[in-house]
Structures are given as structure tokens and as C-alpha cells.
C-alpha positions, 0 to 999 in steps of 0.5 A: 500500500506504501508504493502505490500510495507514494505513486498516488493511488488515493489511500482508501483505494489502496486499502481496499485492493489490498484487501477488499478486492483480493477477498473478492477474488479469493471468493471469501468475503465472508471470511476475509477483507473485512472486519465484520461478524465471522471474519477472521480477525487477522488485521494490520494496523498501519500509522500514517507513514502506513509503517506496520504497528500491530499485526493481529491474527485471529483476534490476537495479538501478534508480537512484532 
């Protein structure tokens, strides 16, 4: 999400290709790309630089 975002891809677009869209593709929405009742729960979250600070997988956290 970085580079594309560094060579203007708006950010919510970039997230979502990297995560809604590849769902889509996998055909499991329901389980991934989003978080919502019966996903998952595996996560990244970013700071503004968009550098990882949390990785979390099924719910737990994931030390770095």
C-alpha cells in the first residue's frame, strides 16, 4: 500500500485492493477483507507513514 500510495493511488483505494478486492477474488468475503461478524480477525494496523504497528491474527495479538 506504501508504493502505490507514494505513486498516488488515493489511500482508501489502496486499502481496499489490498484487501477488499483480493477477498473478492479469493471468493471469501465472508471470511476475509473485512472486519465484520465471522471474519477472521487477522488485521494490520498501519500509522500514517502506513509503517506496520500491530499485526493481529485471529483476534490476537501478534508480537512484532
Amino acid at each position: 500500500m506504501r508504493i502505490a500510495v507514494s505513486l498516488g493511488v488515493p489511500l482508501a483505494q489502496a486499502v481496499a485492493a489490498a484487501s477488499a478486492v483480493c477477498a473478492k477474488a479469493l471468493d471469501m468475503e465472508d471470511k476475509i477483507g473485512a472486519i465484520s461478524p465471522g471474519a477472521y480477525a487477522d488485521m494490520v494496523l498501519l500509522d500514517s507513514e502506513l509503517r506496520v504497528k500491530k499485526v493481529y491474527m485471529g483476534g490476537e495479538k501478534i508480537v512484532l
